[in-house]
C-alpha atoms as a printed R data frame, in Angstrom:
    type eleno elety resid chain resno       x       y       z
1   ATOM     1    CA   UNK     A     1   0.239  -9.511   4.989
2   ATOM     2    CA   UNK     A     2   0.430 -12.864   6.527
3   ATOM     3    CA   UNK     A     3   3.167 -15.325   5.063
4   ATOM     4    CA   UNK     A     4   0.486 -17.622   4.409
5   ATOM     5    CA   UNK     A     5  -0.940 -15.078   2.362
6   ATOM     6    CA   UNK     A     6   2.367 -14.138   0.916
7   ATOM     7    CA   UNK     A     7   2.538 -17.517  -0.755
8   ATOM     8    CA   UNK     A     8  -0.803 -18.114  -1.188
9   ATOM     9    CA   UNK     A     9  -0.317 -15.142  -4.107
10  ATOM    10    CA   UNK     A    10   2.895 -15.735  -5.069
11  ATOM    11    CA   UNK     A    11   1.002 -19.589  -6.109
12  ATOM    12    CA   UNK     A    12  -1.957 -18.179  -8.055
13  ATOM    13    CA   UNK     A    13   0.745 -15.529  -9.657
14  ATOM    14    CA   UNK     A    14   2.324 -18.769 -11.097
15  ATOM    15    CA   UNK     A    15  -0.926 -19.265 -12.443
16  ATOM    16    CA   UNK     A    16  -0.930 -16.492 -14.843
17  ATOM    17    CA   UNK     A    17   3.256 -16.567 -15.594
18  ATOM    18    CA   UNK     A    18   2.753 -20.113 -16.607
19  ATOM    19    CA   UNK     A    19  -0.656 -19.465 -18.832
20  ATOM    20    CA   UNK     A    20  -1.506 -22.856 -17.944
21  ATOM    21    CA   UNK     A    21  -4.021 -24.457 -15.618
22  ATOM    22    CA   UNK     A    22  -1.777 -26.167 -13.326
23  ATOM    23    CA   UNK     A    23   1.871 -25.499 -11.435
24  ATOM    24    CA   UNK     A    24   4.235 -27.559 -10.464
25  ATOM    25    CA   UNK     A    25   6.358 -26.120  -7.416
26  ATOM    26    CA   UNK     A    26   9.104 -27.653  -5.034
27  ATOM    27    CA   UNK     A    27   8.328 -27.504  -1.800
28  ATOM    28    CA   UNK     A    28  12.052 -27.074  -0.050
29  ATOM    29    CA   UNK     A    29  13.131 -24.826  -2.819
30  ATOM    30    CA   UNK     A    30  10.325 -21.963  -2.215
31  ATOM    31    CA   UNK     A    31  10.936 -22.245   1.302
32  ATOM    32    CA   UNK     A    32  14.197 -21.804   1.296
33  ATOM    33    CA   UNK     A    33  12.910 -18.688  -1.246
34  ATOM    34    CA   UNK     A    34  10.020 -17.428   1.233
35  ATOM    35    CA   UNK     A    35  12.574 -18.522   4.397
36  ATOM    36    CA   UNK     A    36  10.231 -20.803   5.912
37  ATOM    37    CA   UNK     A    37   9.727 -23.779   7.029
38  ATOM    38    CA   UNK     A    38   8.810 -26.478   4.315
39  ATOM    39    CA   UNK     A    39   5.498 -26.927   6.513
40  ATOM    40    CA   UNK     A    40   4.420 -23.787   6.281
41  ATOM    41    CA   UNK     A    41   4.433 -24.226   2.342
42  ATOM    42    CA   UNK     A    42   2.501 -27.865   3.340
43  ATOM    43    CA   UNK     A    43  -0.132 -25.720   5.369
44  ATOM    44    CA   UNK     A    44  -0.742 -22.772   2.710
45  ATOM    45    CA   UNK     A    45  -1.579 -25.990   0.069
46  ATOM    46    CA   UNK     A    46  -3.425 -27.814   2.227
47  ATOM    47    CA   UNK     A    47  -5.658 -25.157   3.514
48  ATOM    48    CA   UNK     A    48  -5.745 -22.669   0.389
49  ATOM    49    CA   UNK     A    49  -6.061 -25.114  -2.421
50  ATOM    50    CA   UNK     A    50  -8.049 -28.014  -1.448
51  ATOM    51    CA   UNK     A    51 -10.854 -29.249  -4.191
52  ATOM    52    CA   UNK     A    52 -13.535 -27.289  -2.053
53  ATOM    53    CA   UNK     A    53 -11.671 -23.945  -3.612
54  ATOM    54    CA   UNK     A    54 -11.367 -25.284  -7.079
55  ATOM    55    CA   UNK     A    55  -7.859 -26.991  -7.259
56  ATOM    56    CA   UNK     A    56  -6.479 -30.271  -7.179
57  ATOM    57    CA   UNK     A    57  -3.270 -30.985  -5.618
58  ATOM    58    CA   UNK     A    58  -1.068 -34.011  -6.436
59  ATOM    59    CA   UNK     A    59   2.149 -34.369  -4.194
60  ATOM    60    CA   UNK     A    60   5.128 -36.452  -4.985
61  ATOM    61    CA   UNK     A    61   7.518 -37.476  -2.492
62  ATOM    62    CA   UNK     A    62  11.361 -37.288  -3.099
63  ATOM    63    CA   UNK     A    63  13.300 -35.114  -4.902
64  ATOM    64    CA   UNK     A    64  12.632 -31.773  -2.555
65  ATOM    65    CA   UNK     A    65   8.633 -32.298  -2.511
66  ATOM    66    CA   UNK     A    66   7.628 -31.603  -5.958
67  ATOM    67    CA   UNK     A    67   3.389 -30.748  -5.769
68  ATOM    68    CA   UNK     A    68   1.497 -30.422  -8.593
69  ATOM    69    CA   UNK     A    69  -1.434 -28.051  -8.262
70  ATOM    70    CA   UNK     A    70  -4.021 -27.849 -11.014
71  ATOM    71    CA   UNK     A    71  -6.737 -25.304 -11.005
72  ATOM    72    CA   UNK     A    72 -10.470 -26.872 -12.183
73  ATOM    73    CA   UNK     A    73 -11.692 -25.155 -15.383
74  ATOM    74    CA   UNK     A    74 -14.979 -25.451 -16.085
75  ATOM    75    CA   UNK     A    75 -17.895 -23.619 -16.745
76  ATOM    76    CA   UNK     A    76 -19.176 -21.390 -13.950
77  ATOM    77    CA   UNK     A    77 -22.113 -23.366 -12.838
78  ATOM    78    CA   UNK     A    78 -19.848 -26.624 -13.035
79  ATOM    79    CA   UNK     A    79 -17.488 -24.795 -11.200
80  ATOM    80    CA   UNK     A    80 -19.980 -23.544  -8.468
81  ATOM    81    CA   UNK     A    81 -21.613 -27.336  -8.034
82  ATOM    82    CA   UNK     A    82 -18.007 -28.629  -7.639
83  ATOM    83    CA   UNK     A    83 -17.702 -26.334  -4.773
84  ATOM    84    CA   UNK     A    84 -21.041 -26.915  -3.423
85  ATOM    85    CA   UNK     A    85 -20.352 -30.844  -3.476
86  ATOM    86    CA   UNK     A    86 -16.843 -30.479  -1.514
87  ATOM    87    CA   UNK     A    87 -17.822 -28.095   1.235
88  ATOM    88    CA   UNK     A    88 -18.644 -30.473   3.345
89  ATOM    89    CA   UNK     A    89 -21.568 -30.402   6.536
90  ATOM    90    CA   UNK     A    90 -19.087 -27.373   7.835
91  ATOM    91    CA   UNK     A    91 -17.340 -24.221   6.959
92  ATOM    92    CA   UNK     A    92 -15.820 -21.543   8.610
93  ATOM    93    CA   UNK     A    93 -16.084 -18.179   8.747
94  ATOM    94    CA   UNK     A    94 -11.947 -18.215   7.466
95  ATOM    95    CA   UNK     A    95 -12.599 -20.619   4.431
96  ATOM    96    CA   UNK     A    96 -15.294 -18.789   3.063
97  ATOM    97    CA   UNK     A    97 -13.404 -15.919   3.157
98  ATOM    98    CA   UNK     A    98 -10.597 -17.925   1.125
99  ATOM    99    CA   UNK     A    99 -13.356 -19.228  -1.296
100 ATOM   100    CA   UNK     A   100 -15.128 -15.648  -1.955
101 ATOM   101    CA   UNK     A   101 -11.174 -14.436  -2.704
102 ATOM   102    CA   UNK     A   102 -10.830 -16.959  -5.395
103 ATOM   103    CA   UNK     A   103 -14.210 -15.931  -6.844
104 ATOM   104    CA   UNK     A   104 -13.774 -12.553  -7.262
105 ATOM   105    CA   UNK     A   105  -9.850 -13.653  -9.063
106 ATOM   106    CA   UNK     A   106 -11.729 -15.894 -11.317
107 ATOM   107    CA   UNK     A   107 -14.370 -13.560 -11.693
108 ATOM   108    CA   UNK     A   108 -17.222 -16.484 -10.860
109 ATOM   109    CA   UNK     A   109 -19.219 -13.461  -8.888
110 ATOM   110    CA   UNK     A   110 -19.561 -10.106  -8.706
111 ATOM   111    CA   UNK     A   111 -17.916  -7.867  -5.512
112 ATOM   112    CA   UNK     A   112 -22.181  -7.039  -4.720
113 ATOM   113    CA   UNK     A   113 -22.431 -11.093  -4.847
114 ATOM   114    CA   UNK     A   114 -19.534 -11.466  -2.555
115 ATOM   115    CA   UNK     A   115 -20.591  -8.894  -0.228
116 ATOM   116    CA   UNK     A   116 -23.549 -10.419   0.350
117 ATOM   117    CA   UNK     A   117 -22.214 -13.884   0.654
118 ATOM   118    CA   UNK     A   118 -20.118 -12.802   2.864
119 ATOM   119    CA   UNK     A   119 -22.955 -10.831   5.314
120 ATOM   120    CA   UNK     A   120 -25.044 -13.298   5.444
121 ATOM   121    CA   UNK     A   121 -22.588 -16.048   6.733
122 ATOM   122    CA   UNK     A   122 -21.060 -13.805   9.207
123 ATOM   123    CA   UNK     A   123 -20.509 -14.517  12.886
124 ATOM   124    CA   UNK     A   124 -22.355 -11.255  13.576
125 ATOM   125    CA   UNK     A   125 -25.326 -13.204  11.915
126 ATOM   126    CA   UNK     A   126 -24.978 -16.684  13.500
127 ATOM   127    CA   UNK     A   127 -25.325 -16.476  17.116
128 ATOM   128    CA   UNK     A   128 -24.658 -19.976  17.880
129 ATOM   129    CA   UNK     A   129 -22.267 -21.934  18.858
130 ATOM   130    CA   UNK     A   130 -19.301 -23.152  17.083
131 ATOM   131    CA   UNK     A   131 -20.368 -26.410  15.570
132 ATOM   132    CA   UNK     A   132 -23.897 -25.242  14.796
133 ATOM   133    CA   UNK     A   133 -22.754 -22.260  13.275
134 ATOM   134    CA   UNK     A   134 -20.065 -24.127  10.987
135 ATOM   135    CA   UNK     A   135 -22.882 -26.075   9.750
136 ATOM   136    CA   UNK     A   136 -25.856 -23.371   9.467
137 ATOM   137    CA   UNK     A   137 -22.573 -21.202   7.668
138 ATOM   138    CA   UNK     A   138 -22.378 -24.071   5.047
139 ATOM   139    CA   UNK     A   139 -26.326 -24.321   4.208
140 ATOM   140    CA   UNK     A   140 -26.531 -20.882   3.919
141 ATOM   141    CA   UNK     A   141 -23.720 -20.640   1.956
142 ATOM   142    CA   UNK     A   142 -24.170 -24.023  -0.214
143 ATOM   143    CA   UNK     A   143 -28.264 -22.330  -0.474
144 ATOM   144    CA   UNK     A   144 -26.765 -19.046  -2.100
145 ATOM   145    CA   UNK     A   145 -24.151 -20.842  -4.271
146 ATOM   146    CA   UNK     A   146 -26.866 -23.006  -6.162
147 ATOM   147    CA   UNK     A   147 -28.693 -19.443  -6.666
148 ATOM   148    CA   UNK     A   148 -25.881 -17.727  -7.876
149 ATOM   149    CA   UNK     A   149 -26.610 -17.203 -12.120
């Protein structure tokens, strides 16, 4: 596993220790923990919980970096149109992938769901270049999302 990934889980874990919707973590004290660079805990916040993925993130400077990250709980269809709305014109291939993972832990979709999101926004699928395919990737996916019950 990737150290992004590392503390990517070691994040949602707090999740389910704290029972609660949200976690509030210092950012120089887990790097010191993970024995990284306090940027690399910036990066794994910024690019695995952003609102696209279900989670809002309030930072507060000072004090070691404390970040509040609180995990949107709603109902699954309120949950899949809050996706849908912050996906943006693009995704990639990597941030789907990131977005399926957090399904299938909050049990929005089912691994047959998944599989088939996945398939059929894959590269081997979208023979196009880059910026087209980012933005064919998020119609697709966006499509599927609003037909998932």
């Amino acid at each position: 596993m990737r150290m992004s990934d590392i503390i990517e889980d070691f994040i949602k874990e707090l999740f389910d220790e704290e029972d609660s919707n949200y976690v509030e973590i210092q950012r120089n004290e887990l790097a010191q923990q993970f024995n990284c660079v306090p940027s690399q805990i910036n990066y794994v916040i910024s690019t695995r919980f952003k609102p696209s993925q279900g989670y809002y993130v309030e930072s507060k400077r000072g004090g070691g970096g404390n970040i509040k990250i609180q995990k949107i709980t709603n109902s699954k269809s309120e949950y899949l149109m809050h996706i849908i709305k912050n996906i943006g014109k693009e995704i990639t291939s990597n941030d789907i992938d990131i977005l399926l993972s957090n399904f299938l832990t909050d049990k929005i979709i089912t691994k047959q769901e998944a599989r088939l999101l996945k398939v059929a926004t894959s590269d081997n699928v979208l023979k196009l270049d880059k910026e087209t395919k980012d933005e064919v990737r998020a119609r697709i996916f966006k499509n599927m999302l609003l037909n998932i019950e």
